[in-house]
N, C-alpha and C positions, 0 to 999 in steps of 0.2 A: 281592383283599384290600386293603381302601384304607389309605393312608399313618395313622400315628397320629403324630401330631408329640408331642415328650417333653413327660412333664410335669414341670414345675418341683417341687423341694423344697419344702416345706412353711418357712415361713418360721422360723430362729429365733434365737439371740443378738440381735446387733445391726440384725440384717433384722427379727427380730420387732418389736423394741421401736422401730423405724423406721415401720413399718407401724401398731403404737399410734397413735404421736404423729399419725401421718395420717389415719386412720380417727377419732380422739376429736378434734380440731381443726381439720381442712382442712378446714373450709368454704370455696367460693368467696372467701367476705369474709376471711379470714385467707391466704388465698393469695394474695389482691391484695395487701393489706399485705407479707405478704413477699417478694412479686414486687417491691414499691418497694423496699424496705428491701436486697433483693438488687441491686438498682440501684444504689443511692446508695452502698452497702460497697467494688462494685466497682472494684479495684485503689486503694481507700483514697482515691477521688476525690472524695467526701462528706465525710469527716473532713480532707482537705487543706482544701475551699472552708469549713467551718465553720471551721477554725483559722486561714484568711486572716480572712475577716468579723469574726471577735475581735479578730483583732489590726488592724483598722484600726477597730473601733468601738472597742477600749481600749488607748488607745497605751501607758500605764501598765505593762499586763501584757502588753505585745507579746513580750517574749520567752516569756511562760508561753503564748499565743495561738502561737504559731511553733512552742514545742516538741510540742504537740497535733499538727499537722500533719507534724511531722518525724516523732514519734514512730510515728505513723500506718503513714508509708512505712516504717519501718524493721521494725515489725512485719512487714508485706505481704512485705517482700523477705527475712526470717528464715523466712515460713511458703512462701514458694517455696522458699527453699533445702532445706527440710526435704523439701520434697514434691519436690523433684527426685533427693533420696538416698532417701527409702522406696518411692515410686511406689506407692502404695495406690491402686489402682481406686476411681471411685467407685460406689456402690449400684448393683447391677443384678439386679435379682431381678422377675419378673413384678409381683409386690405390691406394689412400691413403686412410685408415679410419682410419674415427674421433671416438676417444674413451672416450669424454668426452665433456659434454655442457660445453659453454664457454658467458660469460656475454656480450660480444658483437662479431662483426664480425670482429673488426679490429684485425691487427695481426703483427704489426711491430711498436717497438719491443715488445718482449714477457714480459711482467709486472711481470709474475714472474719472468723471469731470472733476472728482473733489481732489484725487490721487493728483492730476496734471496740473490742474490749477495751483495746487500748495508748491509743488513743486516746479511752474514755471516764475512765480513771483519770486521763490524762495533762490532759481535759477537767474533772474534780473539781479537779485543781489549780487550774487558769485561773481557773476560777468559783467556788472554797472553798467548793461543796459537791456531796454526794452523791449528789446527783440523778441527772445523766448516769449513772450505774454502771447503773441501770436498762436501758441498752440491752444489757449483756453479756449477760445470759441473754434480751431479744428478738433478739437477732440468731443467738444458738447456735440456740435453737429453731425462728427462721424459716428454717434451713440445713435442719433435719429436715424440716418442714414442704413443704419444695421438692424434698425426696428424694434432695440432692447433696450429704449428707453421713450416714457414719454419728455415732453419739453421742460415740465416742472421738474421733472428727476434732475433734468443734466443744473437748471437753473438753479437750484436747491444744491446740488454737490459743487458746482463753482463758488457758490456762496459759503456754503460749510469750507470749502477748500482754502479761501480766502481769509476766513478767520483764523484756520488754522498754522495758516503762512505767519499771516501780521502776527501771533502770538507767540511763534517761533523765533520769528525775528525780532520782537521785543526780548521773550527770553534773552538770544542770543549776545544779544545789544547792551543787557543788565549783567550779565557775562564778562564782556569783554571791559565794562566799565571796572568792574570791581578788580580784575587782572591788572589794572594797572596802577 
């Protein structure tokens, strides 16, 4: 009788809707993109070197350029802590492939989302406008996209990410009040 190896569940919650996003968007060419983008997020060393560049191209807003990059870390080091109390595995289901190593297994929340998110709001500041916010939801999606996160991960580090901006920026704001 030969071996039958098990078959996997049938994908569904957040496996399913994981497997959407991969099957309607991962193309080669959107997987490269997020392969970058998963680069540059990591452990918030792209939003450190763009918040250096600002602040030495505009000395003016050196401190709004400085708290970009603080902000950044401080996000990265609240989404480790999180992820060292919940320990959420990440995705592992036949259906999903993973398109990129990942520094550890835990997966909730997504470090990047929470990493980019602090750092594009805190980026809006710097540059008084809008624009940058545009990276929160490409960087949540290219988490999916890469299969090392599920949906609540990235939704949960946007949202951590976010508290951790607005708190920065009130900091910074209580700051700059008493300076003068």
């Amino acid at each position: 009788m030969p071996d039958l190896e098990p078959v996997a569940p049938p994908a569904s919650g957040e496996v399913a809707a994981l497997v959407a996003v991969q099957s309607t968007i991962g193309t080669p060419q959107v997987i490269e993109v997020a392969r970058a983008m998963s680069h540059f997020g990591e452990h918030a060393q792209g939003w450190v070197a763009v918040s250096a560049l600002g602040a030495l191209a505009m000395p003016k807003r050196r401190r709004e350029w400085v708290l970009v990059g603080v902000g950044a870390v401080a996000a990265h080091a609240a989404a480790i802590a999180i992820k060292l109390v919940v320990r959420r595995a990440r995705p592992n289901h036949p259906a999903v492939a993973v398109n990129v190593g990942t520094p550890s297994a835990l997966s909730f929340p997504s470090a990047h989302a929470t990493s980019s998110t602090a750092a594009a709001m805190l980026l809006s500041r710097a540059t008084r406008s809008r624009l940058p916010l545009v990276v929160v939801p490409a960087m949540a999606l290219s988490r999916l996209v890469l299969g090392v996160h599920y949906p609540t991960d990235v939704l949960a580090g946007a949202a951590v990410g976010a508290v951790v901006a607005k708190t920065a920026g009130c900091f910074a704001s209580s700051q700059e009040e008493k300076r003068r």
